[in-house]
N, C-alpha and C positions, 0 to 999 in steps of 0.2 A: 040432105046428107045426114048420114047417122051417128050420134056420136058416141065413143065407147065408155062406159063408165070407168071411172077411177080403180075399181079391183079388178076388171079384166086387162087393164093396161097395166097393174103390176104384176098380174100371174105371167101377161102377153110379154114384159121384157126380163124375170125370170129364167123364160122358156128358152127366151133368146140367151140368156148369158149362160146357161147349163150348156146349150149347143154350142157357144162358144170354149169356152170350158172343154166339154168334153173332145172338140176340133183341135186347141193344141195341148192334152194330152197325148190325145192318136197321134199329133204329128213329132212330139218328143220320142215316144216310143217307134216310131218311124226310122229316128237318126242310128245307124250302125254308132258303134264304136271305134274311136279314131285308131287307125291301122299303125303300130311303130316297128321298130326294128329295135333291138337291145344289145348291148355287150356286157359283160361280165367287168365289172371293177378288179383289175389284177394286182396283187401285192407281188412284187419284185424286189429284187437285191440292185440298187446301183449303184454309182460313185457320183455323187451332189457335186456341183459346178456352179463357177459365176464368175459372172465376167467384169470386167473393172478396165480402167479406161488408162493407160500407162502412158510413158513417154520415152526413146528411146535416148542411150547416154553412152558415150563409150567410157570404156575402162582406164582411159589412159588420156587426158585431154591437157597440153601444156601450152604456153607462149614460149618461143624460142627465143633468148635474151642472147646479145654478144655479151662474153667476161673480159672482152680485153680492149684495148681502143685503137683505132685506126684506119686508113681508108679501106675500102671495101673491092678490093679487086676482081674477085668471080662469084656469081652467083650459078649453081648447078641442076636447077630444076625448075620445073615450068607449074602455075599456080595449080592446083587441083591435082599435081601428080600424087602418085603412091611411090612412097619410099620405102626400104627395107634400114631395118635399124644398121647402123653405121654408116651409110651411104653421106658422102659430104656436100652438104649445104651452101655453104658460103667458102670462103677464103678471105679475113683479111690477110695487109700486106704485113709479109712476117719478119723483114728485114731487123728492122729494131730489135723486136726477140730474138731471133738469129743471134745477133749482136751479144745481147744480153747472154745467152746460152755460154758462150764463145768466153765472154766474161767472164763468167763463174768458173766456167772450165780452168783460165786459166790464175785465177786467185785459191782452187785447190791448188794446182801444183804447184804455188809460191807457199802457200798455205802450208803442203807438206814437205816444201824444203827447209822452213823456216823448224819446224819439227825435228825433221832428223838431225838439225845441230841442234838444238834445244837438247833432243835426247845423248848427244854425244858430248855435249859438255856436264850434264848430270851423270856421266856413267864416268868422268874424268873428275868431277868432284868429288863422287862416291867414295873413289879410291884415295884423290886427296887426303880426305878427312877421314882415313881412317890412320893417316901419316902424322896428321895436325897440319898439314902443311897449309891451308888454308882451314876458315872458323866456318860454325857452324851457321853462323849469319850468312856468309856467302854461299855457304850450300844449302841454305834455304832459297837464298834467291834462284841458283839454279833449277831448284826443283819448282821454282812459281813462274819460271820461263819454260819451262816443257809443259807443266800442267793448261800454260796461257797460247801454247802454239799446239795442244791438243784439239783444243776450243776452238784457237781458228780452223783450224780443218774441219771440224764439224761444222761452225758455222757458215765455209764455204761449201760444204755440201747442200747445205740449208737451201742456199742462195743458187746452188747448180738445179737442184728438184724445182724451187718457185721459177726458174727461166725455163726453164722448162715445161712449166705447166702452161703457163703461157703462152709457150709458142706450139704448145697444144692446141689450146685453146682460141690461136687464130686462124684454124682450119675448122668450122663448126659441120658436126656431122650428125644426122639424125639418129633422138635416144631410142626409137622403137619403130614398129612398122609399124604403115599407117597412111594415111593424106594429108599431103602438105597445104595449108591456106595458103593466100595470096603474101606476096610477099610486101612487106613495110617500107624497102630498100633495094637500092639499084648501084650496080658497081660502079662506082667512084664517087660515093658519099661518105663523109666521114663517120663512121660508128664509133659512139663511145660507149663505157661499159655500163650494162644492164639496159640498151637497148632495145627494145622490141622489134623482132624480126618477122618472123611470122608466127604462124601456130603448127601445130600436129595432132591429129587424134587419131589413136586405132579405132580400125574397123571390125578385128575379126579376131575375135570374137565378140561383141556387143552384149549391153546388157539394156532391161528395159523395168523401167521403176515405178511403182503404182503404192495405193496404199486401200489397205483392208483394213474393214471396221471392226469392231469389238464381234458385231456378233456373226459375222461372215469368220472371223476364225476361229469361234468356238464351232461353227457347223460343220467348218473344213478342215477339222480335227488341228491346227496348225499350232494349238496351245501346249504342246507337248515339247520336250527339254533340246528334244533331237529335230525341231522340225527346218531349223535350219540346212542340217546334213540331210534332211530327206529329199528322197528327188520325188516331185513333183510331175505331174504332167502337164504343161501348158502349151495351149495355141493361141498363136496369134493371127491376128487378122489385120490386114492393111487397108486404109481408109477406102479402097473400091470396094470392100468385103472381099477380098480374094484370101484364101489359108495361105498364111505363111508356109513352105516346105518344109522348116524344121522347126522341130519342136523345143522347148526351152525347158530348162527348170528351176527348182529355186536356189540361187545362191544366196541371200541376204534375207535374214530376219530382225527387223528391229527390234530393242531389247527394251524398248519400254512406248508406250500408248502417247497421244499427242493431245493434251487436256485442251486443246485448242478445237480440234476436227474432232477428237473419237477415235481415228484413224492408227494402224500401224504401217510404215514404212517397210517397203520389203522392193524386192528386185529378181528377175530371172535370166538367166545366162541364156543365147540364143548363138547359135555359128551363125558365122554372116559372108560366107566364101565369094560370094554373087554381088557385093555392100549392095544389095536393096537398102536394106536398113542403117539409114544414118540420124547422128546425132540431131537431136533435137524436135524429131519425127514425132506423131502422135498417133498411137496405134491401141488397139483393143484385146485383151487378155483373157485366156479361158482357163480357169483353174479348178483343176478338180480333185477332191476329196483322197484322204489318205485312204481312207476306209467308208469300204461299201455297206450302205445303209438301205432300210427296207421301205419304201413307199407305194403307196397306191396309186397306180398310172389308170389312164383313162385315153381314149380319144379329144383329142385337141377340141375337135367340132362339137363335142358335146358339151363344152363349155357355153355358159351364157351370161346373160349380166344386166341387172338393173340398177334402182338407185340404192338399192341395197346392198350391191355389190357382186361378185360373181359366183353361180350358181350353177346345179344339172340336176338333173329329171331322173328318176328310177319307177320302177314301175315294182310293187311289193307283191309278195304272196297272193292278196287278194282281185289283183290285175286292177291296183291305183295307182296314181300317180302321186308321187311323193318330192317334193322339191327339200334339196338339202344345199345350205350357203355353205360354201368351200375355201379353203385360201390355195390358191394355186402355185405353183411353186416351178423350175424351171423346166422345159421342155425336150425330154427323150427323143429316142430312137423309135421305145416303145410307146411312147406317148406322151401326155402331159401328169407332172409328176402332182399330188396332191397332200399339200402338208397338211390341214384337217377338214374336216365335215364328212368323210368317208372312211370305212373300217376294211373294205375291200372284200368282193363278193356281191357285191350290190347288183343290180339289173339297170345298168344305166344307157339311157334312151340317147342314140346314135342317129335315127330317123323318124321324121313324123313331128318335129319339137316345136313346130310352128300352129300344130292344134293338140298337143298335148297342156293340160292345165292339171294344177294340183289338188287333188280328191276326185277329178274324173279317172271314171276307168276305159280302160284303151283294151287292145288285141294284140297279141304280141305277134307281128309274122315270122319273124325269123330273129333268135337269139344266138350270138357270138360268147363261146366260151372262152377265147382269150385271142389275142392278136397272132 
């Protein structure tokens, strides 16, 4: 066997590594360019939105206290009904008040008989003492006897209005419409005053109360003197994700920041003819901008993301691939909005994003000038 010397064996693996060499050049120059599809980065006019997570409360939420004491003879509705304001609630027994009414009534008219002789013996001293026939001592007294049975008639009026309020007040009638809670009491327990009976709260129309941060309402214009009266657009959404029907707006702006959260307090009026929406509920809120602002939308899909954060592909003048990190911002109609890394105009890659890389150049097949 023959064996080769040492310089032909390095010419002989040379030869070899040129040919390998020169095999994946040919096969780099082999690869076509990754094929993409493009759209056009569009700058728009929208109205910014964001959503925030509320709670629903009504307008009007009491405990129903008895004012007066005594047994409790009729009760008028059944637990979970709807009432209309004035509709009567309870009944205590009013007999005592009656009484008391009846009372007063008749300590006016002793009241004002004792008056009209008061007044007819000062209108008979008057004249006295203009004779001498009686002193001016005794015609004082007179006159501090009418003045003193003035009094009593008013203070039997006094006394007629408070029996009367009373016996008002032991018929209880609902302050507002609304739904009645369970009831505390059953007829023929004795109630005495301040009680707790049941509750009430209105339904309709409801309001639902969340709170925005510092910098959600400088973006959502809301910093303004009037944003209180402004009306607003808001939806809501109910915990299956279903749209609420109607839409809400703002009635309440808090007047000062919560050094606790960051957070401002605010609220939005909603009709609620249907009471879907009751108290205590927790529901989601979509609010949008006073004023429509210009952003750069894009397709949602052309979003991507590593550990760097979230990012899209554009293909430049030179048919490169250009990676530019983005902060993304809430999601259009027309697409996903972009608050920076984009100037809008860009050639941004829609298809093919799975072998497009950044400083390879690709082929564009087909480009979208706007949605």
């Amino acid at each position: 066997m023959r064996l080769l010397k040492p310089a032909k064996i390095g010419l002989l693996s040379s030869a070899l590594l040129l040919a390998a060499c020169g095999s994946d050049n040919a096969t780099e120059q082999q690869v076509p360019p990754t094929l993409v599809r493009t759209q056009t980065a569009e700058v728009i006019e929208h109205f910014p939105s964001t959503n925030f997570i509320g709670r629903i409360e009504s307008y009007d939420d009491v405990t129903i206290h008895a004012q007066v004491s005594g047994y409790l003879i009729s009760r008028h509705f059944e637990d979970g009904q709807l009432v209309s304001k004035g509709d009567v609630l309870y009944e205590i027994d009013p007999i005592r008040y009656q009484a008391a009414v009846a009372q007063a009534r008749a300590a006016i008219s002793q009241a004002k008989a004792n008056l009209v002789n008061a007044e007819l013996n000062w209108e008979r001293g008057k004249s006295l003492l203009v004779t001498k026939a009686i002193s001016q001592a005794n015609f004082d007294g007179m006159t501090a006897d009418k003045a003193s049975a003035e009094a009593q008639v008013e203070a039997a009026k006094a006394q007629l209005r408070a029996a009367e309020v009373d016996l008002k007040n032991a018929t209880i009638r609902a302050p507002f419409d609304g739904r009645i809670g369970r009831s505390q009491v059953v007829p023929g327990d004795l109630i005495s005053p301040n009680a707790a009976l049941t509750t009430l709260v209105s339904m309709d129309p409801i309001r639902a109360s969340f709170n925005m941060s510092e910098r959600e309402r400088l973006r959502l214009k809301m910093d303004s003197a009037d944003s209180a009266s402004t009306s607003n657009e808001i939806t809501l959404f109910l915990s299956d994700a279903q749209t609420y029907s109607e839409m809400g707006e703002v009635d309440f702006v808090g007047n000062r920041i919560d050094v606790q959260t960051g957070t401002l307090a605010m609220s939005a009026r909603f009709a609620n003819p249907d009471y879907r929406l009751l108290p205590g509920q927790y529901v989601e809120l979509q609010l949008s901008a006073l004023q429509a602002q210009s952003a750069v939308t894009i397709p949602r899909r052309a979003v991507q993301s590593d550990l760097e954060g979230e990012f899209v592909l554009s293909v430049n003048d030179e048919q490169t691939v250009v990676r530019h990190n983005i902060a993304l911002g809430p999601v259009t109609e027309q697409g996903a909005t972009i608050l920076s890394g984009l100037e809008g105009g860009e050639a941004i890659i829609v298809s093919g994003l799975q072998r497009a890389r950044p400083g390879a150049n690709v082929t564009i097949t087909e480009h979208i000038e706007q949605q």
